[in-house]
DSSP file (Angstrom, degrees, kcal/mol; ACC not computed):
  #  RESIDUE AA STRUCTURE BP1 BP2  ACC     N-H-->O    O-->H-N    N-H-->O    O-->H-N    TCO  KAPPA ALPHA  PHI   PSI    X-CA   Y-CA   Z-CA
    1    1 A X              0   0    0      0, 0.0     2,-0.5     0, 0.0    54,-0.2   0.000 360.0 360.0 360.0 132.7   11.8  -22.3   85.7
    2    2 A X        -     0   0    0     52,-0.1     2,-0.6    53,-0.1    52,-0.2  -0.750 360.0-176.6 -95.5 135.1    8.3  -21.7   85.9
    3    3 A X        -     0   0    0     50,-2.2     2,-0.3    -2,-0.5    52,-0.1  -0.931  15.2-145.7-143.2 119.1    6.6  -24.2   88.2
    4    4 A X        +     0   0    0     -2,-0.6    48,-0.2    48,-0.2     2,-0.2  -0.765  26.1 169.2 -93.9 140.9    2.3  -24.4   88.8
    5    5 A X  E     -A   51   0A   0     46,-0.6    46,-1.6    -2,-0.3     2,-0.2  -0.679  41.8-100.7-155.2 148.9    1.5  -25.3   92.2
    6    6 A X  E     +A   50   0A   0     -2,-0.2     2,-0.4    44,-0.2    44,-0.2  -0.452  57.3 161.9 -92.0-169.9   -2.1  -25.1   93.6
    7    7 A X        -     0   0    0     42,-2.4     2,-0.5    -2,-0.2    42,-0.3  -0.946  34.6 -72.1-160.4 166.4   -2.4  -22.2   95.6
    8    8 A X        -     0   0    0     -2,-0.4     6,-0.2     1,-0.1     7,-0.2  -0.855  15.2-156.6 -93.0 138.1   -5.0  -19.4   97.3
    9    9 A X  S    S+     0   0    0     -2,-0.5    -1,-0.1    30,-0.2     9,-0.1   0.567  90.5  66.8 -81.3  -6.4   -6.7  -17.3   95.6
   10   10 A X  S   >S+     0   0    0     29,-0.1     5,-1.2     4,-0.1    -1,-0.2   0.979  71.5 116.7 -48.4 -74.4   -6.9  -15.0   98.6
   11   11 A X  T  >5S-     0   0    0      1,-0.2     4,-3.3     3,-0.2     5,-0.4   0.475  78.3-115.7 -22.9 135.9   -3.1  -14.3   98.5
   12   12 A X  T  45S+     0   0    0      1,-0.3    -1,-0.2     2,-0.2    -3,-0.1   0.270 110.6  52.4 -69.2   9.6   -2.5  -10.5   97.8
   13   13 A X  T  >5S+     0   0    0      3,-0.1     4,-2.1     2,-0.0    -1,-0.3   0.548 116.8  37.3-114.4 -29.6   -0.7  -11.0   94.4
   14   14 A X  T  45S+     0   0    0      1,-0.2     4,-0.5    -6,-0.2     5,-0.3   0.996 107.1  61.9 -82.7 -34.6   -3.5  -13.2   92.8
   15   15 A X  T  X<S+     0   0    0     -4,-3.3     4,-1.1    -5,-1.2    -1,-0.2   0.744 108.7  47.1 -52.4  -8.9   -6.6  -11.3   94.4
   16   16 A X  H  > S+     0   0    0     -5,-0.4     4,-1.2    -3,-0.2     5,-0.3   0.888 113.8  50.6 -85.0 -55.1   -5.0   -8.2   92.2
   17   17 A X  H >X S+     0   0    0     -4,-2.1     3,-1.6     1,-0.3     4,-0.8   0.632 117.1  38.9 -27.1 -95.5   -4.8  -10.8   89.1
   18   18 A X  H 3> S+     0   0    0     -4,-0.5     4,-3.3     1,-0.4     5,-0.3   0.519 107.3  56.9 -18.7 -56.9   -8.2  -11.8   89.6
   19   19 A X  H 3< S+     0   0    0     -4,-1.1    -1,-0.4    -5,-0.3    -2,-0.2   0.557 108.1  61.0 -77.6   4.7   -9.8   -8.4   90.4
   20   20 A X  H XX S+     0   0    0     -3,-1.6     4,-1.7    -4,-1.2     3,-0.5   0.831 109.6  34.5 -57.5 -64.6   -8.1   -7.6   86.9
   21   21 A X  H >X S+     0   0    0     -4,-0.8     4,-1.9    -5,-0.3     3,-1.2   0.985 110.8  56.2 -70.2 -43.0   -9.9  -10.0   84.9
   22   22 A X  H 3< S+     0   0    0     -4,-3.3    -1,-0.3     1,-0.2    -3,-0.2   0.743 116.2  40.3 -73.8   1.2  -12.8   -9.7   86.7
   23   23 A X  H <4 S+     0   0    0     -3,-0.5     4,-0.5    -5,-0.3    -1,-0.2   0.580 120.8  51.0 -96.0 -20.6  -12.4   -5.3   85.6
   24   24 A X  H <X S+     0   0    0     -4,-1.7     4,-0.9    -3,-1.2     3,-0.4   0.982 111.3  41.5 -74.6 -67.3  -11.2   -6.9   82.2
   25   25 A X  H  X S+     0   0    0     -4,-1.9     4,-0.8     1,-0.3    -2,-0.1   0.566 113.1  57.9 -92.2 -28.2  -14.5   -9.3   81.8
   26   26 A X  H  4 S+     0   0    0     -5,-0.4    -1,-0.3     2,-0.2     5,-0.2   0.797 108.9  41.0 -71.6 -55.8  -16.7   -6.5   83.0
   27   27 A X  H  4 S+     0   0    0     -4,-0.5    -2,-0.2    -3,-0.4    -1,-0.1   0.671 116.8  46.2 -77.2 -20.2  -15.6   -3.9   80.2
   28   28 A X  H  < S+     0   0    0     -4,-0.9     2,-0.3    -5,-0.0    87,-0.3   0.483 116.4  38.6-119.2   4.0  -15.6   -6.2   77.3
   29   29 A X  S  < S-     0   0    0     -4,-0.8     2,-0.5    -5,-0.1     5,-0.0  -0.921  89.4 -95.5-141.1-166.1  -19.0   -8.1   78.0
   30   30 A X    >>  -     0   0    0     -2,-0.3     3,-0.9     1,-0.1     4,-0.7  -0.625  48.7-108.1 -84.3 115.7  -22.6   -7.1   79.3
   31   31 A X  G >4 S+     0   0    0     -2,-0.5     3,-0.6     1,-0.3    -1,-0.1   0.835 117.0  52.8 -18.9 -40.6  -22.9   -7.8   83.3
   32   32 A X  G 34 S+     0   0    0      1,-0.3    -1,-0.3     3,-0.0    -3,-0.0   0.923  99.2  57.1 -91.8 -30.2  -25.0  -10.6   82.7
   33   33 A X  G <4 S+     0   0    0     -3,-0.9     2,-0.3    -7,-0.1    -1,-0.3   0.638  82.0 109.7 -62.3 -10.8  -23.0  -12.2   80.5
   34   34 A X    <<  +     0   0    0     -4,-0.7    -8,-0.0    -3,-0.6   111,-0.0  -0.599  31.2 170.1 -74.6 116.4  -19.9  -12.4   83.0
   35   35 A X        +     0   0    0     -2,-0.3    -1,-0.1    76,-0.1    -2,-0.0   0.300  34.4 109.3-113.5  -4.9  -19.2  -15.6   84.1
   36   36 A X        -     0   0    0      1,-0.1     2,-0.2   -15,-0.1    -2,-0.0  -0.053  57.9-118.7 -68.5 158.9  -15.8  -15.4   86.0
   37   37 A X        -     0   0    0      1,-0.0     2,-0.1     4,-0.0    -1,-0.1  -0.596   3.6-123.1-119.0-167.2  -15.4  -15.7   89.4
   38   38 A X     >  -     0   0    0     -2,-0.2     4,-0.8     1,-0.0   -29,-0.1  -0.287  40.2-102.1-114.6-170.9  -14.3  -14.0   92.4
   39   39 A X  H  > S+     0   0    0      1,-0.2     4,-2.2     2,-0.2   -30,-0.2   0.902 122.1  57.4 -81.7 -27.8  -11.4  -15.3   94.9
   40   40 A X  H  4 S+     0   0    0      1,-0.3    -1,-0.2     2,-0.2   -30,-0.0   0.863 108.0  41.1 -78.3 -31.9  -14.2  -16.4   97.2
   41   41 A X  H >4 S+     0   0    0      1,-0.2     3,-0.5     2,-0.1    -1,-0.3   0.833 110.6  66.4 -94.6  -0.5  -15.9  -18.7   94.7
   42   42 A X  H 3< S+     0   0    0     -4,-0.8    -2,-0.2     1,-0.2    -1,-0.2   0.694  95.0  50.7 -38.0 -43.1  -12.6  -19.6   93.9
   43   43 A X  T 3< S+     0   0    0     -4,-2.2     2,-0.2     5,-0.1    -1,-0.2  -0.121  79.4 132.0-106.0  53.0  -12.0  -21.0   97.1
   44   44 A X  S X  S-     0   0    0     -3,-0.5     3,-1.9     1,-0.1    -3,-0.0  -0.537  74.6-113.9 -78.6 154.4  -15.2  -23.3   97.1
   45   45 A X  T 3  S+     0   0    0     -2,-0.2    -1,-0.1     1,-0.2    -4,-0.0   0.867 115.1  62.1 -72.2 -30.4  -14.6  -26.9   98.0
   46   46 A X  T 3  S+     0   0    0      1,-0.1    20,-1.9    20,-0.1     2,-0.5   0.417 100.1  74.3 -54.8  -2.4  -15.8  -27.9   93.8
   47   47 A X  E <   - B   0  65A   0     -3,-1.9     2,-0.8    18,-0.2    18,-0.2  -0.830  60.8-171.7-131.9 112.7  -12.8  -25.9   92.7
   48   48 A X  E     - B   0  64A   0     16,-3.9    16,-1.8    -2,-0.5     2,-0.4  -0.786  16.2-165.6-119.1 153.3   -9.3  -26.4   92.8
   49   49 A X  E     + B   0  63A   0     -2,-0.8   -42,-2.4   -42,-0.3     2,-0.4  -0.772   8.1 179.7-116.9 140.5   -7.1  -23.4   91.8
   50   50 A X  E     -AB   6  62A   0     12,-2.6    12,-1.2    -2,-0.4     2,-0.5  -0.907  11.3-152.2-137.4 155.7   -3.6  -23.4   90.9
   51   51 A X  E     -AB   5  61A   0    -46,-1.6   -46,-0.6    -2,-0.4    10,-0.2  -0.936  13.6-135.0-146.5 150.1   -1.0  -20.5   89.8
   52   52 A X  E     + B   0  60A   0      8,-2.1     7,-1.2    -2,-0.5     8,-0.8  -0.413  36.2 171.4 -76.8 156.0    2.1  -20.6   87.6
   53   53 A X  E     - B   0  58A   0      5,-0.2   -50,-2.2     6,-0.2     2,-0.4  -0.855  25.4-151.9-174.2 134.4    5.0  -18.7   89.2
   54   54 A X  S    S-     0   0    0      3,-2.9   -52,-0.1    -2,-0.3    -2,-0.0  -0.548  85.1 -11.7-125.1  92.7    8.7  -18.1   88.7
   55   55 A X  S    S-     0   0    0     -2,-0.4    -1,-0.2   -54,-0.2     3,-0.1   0.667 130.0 -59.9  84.2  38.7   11.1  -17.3   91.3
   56   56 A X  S    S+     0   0    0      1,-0.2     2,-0.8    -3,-0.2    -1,-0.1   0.554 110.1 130.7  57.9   3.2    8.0  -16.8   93.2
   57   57 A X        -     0   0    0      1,-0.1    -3,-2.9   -44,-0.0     2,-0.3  -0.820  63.8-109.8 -89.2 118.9    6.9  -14.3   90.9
   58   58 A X  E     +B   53   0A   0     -2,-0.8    -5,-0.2    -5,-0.2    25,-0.1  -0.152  43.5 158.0 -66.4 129.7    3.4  -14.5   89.5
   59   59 A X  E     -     0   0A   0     -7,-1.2    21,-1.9    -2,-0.3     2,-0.3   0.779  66.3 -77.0-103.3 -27.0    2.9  -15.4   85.5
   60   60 A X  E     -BC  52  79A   0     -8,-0.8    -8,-2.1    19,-0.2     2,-0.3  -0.936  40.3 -87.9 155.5-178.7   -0.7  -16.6   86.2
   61   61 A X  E     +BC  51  78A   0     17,-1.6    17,-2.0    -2,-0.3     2,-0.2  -0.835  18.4 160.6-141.3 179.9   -3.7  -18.6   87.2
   62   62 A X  E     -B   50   0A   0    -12,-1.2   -12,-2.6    -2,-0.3    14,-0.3  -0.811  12.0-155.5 174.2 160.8   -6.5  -21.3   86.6
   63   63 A X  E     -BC  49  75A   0     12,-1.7    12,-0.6   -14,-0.2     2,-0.5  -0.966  12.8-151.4-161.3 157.2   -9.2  -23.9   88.1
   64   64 A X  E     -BC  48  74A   0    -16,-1.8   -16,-3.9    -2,-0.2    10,-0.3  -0.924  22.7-157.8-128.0 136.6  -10.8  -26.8   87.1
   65   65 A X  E     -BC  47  73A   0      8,-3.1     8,-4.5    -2,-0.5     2,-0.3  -0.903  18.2-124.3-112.0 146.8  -14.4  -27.0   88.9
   66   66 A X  E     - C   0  72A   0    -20,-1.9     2,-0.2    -2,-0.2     6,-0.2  -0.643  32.7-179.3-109.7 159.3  -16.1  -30.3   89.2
   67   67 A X        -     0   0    0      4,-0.7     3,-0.3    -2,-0.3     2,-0.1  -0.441  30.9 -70.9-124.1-167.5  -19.4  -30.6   87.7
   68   68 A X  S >  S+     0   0    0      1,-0.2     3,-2.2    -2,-0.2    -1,-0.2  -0.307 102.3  23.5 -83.2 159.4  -22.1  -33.5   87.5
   69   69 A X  T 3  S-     0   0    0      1,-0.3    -1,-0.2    -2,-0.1    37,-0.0   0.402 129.6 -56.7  92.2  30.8  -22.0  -36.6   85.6
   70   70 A X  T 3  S+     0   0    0     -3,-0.3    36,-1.9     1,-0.2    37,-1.0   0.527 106.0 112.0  97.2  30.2  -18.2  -36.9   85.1
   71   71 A X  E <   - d   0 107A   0     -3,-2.2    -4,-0.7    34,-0.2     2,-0.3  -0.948  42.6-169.1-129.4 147.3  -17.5  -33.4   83.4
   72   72 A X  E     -Cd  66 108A   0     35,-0.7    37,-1.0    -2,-0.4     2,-0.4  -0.748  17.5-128.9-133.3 170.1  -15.4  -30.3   85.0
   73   73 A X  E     -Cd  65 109A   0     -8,-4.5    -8,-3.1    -2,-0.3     2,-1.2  -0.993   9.9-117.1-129.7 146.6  -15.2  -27.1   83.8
   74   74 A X  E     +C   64   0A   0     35,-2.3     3,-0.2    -2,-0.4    37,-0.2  -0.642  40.1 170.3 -32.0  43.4  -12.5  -24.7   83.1
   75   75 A X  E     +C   63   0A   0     -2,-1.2   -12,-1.7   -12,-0.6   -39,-0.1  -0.052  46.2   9.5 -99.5-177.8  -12.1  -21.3   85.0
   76   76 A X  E     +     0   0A   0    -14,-0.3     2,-0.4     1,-0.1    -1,-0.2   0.390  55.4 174.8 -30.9  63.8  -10.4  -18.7   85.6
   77   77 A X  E     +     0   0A   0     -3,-0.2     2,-0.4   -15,-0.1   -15,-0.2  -0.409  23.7 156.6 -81.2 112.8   -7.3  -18.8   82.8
   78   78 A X  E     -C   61   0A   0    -17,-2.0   -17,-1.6    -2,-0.4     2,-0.3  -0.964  23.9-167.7-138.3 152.2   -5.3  -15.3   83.4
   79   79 A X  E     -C   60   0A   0     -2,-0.4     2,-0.3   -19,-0.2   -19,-0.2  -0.942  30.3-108.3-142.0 168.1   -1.7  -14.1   82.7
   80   80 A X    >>  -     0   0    0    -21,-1.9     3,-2.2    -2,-0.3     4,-1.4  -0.543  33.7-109.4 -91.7 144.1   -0.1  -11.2   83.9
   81   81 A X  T 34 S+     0   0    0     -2,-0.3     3,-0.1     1,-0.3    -1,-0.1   0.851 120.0  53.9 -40.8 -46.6    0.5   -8.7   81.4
   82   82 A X  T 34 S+     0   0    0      1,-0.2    -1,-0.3     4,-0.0   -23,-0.1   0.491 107.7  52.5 -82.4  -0.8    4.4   -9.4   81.6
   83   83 A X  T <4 S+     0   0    0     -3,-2.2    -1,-0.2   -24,-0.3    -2,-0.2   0.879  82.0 115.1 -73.7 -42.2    3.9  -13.3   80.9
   84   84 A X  S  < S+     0   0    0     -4,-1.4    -3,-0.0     1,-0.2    -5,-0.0   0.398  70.1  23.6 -45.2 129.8    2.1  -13.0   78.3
   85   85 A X  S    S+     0   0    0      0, 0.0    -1,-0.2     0, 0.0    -4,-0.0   0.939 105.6  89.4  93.9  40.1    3.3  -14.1   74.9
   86   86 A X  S    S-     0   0    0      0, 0.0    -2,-0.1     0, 0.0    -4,-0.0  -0.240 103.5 -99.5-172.6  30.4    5.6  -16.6   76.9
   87   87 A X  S  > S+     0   0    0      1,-0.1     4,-0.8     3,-0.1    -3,-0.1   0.765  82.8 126.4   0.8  77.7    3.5  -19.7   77.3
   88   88 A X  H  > S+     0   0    0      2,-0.2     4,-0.8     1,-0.1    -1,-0.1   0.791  77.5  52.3 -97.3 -31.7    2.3  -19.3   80.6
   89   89 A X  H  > S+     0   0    0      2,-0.2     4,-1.2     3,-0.1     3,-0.3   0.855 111.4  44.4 -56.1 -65.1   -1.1  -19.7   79.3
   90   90 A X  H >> S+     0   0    0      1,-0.2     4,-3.1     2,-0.2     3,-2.8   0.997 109.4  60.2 -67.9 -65.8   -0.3  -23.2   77.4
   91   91 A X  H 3X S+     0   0    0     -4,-0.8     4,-1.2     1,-0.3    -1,-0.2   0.738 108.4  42.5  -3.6 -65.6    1.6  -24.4   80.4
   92   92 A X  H 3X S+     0   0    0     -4,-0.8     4,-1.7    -3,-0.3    -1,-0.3   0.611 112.1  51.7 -78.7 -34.8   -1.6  -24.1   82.5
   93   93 A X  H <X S+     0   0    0     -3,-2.8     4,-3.0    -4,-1.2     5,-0.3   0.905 109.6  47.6 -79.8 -52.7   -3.8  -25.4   80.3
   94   94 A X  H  X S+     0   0    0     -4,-3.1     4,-0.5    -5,-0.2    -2,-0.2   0.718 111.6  49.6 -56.2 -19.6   -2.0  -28.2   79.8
   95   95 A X  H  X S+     0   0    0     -4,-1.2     4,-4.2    -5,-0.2    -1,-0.2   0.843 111.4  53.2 -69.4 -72.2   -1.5  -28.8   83.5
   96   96 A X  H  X S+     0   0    0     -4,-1.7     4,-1.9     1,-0.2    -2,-0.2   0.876 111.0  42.7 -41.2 -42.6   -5.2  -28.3   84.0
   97   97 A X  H  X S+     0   0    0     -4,-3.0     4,-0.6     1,-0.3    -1,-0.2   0.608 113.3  50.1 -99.3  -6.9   -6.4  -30.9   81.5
   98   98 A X  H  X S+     0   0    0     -4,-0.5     4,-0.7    -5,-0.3    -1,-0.3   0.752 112.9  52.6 -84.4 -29.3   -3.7  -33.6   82.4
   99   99 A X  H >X S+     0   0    0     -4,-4.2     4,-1.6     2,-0.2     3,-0.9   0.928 106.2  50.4 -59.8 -47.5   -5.1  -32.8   86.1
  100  100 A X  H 3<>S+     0   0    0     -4,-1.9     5,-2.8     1,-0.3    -1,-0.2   0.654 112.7  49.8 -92.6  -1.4   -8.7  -33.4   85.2
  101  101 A X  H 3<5S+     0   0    0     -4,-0.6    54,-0.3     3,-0.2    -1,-0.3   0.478 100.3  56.4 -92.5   7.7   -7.7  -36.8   83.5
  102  102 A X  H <<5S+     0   0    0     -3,-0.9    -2,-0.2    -4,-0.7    -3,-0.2   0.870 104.8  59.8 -83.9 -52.3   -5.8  -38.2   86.1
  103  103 A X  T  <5S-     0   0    0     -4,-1.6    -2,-0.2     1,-0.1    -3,-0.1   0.701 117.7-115.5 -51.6 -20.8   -9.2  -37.6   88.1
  104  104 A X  T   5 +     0   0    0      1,-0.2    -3,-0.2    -5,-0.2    -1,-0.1   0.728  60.4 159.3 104.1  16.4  -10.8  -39.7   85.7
  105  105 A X      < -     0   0    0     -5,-2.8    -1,-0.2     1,-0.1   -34,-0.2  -0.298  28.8-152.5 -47.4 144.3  -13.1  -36.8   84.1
  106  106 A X        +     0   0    0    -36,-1.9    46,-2.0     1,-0.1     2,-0.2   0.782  69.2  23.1 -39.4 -52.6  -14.6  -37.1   80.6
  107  107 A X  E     -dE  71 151A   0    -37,-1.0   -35,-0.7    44,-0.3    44,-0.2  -0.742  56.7-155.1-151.6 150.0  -15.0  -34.2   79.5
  108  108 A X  E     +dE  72 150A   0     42,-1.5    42,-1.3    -2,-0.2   -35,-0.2  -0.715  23.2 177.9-119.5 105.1  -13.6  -30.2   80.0
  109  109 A X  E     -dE  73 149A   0    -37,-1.0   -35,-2.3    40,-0.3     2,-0.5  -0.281   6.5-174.5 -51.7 153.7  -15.7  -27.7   79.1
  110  110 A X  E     - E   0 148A   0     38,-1.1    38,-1.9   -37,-0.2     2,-0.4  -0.991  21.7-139.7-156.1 155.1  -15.4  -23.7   79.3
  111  111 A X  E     + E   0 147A   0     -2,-0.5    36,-0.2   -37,-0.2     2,-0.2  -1.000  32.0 163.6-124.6 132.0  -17.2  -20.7   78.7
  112  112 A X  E     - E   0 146A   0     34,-1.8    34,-1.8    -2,-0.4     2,-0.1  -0.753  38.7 -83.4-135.8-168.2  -15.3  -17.6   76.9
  113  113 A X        -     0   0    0     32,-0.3    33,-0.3    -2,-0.2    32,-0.1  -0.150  11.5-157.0 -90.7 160.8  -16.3  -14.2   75.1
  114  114 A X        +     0   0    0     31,-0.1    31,-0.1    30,-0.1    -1,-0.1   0.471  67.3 105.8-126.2 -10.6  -17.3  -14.1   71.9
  115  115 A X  S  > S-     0   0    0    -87,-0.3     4,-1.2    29,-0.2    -2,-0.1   0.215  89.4-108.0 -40.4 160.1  -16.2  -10.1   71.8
  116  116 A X  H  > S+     0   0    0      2,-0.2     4,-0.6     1,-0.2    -1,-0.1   0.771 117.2  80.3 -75.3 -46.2  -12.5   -9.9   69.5
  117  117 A X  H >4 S+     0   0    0      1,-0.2     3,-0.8     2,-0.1     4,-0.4   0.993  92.8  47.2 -60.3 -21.3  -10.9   -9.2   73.0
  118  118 A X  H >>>S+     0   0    0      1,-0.2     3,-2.6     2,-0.1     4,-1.7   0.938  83.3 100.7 -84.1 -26.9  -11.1  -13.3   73.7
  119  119 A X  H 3X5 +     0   0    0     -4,-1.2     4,-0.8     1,-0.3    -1,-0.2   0.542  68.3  53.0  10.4 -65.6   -9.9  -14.2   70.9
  120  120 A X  H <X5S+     0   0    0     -3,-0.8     4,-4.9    -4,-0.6    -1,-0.3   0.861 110.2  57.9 -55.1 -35.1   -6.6  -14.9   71.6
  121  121 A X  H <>5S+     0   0    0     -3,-2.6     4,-2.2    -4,-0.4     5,-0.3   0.969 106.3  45.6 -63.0 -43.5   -8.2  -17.1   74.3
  122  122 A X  H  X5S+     0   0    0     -4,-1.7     4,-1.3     2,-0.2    -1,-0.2   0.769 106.3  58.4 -72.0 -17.1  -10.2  -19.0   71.8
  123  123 A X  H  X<S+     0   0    0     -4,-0.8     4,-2.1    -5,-0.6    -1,-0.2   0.990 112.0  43.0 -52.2 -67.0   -7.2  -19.5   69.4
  124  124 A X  H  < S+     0   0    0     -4,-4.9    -2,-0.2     1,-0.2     4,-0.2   0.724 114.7  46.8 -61.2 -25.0   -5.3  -21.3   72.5
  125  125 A X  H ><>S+     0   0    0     -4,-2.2     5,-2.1    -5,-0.2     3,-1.5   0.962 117.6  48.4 -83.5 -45.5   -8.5  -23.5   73.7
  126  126 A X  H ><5S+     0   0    0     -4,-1.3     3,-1.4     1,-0.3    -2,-0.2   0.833 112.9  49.0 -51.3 -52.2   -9.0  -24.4   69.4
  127  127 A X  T 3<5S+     0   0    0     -4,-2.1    -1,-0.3     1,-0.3    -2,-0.2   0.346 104.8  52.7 -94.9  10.8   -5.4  -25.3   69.1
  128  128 A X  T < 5S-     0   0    0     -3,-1.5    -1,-0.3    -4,-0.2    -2,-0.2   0.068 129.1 -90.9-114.2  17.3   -5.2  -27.5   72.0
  129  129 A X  T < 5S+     0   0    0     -3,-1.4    -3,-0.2     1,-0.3    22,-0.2   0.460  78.3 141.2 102.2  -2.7   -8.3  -29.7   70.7
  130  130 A X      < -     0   0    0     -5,-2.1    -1,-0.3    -6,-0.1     2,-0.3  -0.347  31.6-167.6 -67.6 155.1  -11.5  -27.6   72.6
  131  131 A X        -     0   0    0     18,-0.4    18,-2.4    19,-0.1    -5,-0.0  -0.874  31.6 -95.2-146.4 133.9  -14.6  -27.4   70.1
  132  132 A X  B     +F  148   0A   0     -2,-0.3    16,-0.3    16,-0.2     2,-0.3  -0.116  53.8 169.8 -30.0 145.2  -17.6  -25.4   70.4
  133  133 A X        -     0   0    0     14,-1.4     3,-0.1    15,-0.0    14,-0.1  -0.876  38.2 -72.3-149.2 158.7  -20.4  -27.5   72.1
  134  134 A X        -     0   0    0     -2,-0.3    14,-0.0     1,-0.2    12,-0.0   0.244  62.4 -75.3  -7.7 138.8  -23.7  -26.5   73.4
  135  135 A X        -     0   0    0     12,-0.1     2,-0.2     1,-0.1    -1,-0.2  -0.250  60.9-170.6 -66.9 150.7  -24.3  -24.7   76.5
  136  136 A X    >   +     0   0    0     -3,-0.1     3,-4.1     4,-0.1     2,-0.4  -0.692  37.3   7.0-138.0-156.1  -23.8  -26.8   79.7
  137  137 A X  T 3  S-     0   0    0      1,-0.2    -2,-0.0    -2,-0.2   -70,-0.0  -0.300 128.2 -18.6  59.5-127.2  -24.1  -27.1   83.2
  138  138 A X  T 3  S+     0   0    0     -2,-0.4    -1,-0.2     2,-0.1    -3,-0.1   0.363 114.8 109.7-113.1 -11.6  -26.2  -24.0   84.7
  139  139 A X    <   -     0   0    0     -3,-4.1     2,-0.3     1,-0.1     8,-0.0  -0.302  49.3-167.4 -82.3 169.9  -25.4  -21.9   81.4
  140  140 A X        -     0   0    0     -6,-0.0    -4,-0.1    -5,-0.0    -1,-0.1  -0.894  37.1 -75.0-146.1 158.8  -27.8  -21.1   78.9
  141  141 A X        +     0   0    0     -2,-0.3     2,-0.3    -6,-0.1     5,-0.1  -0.479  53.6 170.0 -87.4 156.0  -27.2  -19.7   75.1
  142  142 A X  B >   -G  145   0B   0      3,-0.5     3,-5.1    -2,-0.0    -1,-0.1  -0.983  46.8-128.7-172.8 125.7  -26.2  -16.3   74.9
  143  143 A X  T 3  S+     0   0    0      1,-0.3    -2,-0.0    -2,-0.3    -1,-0.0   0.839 110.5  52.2 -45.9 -27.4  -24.9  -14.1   72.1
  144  144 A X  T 3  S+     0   0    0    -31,-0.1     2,-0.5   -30,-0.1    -1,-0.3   0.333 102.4  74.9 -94.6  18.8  -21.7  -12.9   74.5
  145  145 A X  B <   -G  142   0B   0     -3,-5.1    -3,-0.5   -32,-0.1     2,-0.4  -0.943  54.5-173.5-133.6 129.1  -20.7  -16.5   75.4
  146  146 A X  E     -E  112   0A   0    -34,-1.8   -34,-1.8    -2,-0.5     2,-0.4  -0.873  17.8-160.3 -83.8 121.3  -19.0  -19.1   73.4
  147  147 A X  E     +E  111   0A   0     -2,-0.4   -14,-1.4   -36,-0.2     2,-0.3  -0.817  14.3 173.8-122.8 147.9  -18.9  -22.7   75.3
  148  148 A X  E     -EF 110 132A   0    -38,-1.9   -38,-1.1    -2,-0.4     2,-0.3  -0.972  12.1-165.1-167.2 155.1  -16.5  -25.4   74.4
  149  149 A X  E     -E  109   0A   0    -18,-2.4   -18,-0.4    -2,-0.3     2,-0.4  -0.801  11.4-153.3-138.2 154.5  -15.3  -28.8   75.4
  150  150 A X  E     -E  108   0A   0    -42,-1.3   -42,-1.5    -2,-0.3     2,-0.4  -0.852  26.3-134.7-115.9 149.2  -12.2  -31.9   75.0
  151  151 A X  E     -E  107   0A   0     -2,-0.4   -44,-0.3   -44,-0.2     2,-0.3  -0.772  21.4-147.5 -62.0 130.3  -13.0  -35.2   75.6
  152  152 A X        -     0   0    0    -46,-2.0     2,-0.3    -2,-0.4   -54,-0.0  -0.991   9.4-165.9 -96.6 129.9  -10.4  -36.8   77.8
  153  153 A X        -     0   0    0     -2,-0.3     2,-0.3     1,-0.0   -49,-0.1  -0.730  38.0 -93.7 -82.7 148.9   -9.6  -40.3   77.5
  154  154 A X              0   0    0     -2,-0.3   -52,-0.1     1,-0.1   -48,-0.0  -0.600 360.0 360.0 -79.2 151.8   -7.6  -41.8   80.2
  155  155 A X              0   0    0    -54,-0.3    -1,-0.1    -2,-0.3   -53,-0.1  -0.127 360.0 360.0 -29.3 360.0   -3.7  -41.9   80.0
């Protein structure tokens, strides 16, 4: 049974996750366009970080950062190459965005790639109800970044 927990992002099996994507996100956009973060802005007090796991074995990760004005954003969404295909990914999302409406957010936002290799990612964000919107927050528009948002209503 796979069961998401919050968690550190220190801990020696997600700092390899993480320094994945962040070797992943590095090769498939321009430096300035890389918006991901590292374990250490992970563990900022705005950010709470969770990972999926089964039998203590890691399938993946994610964090919801809180933002201004009632709106959080959507970071760091990874699976390990051997979850993958196995909704570890939907799991997590879904997790996330029922977490940031029990906090009584508005809104979830994200920033992803506009490169082919996110893709899949933008499939999963599209078919759970995310729509492009406007840049927000600190971000500004930019040809490698796609931004997109849910409304949450409360539950």
């Amino acid at each position: 049974m796979i069961s998401i927990e919050t968690d550190d992002p220190a801990r020696p099996d997600v700092h390899a996750l993480l320094g994945e994507h962040l070797a992943d996100m590095f090769a498939t956009s321009p430096a300035e366009s890389v918006h991901a973060l590292d374990q250490s802005a992970l563990s900022h007090e705005s950010i709470t970080f969770w990972t999926a796991r089964e039998d203590g074995v890691l399938l993946g990760c994610g964090a919801l950062k809180t933002l201004s004005l009632g709106d959080a954003e959507l970071k760091s969404m990874r699976t390990t190459a051997n979850a993958r295909g196995r909704g570890v990914a939907t799991l997590m999302l879904k997790h996330i965005v029922a977490e940031a409406r029990t906090r009584g957010f508005a809104r979830v936002a994200l920033e992803t790639g506009t490169e082919e290799y996110f893709a899949p990612a933008r499939r999963l964000y599209a078919r759970h109800g995310f729509t492009e919107c406007p840049p927000f927050a600190d971000y500004t528009l930019d040809p490698n970044s796609v931004f997109m948002e849910l409304p949450l209503s409360p539950k």
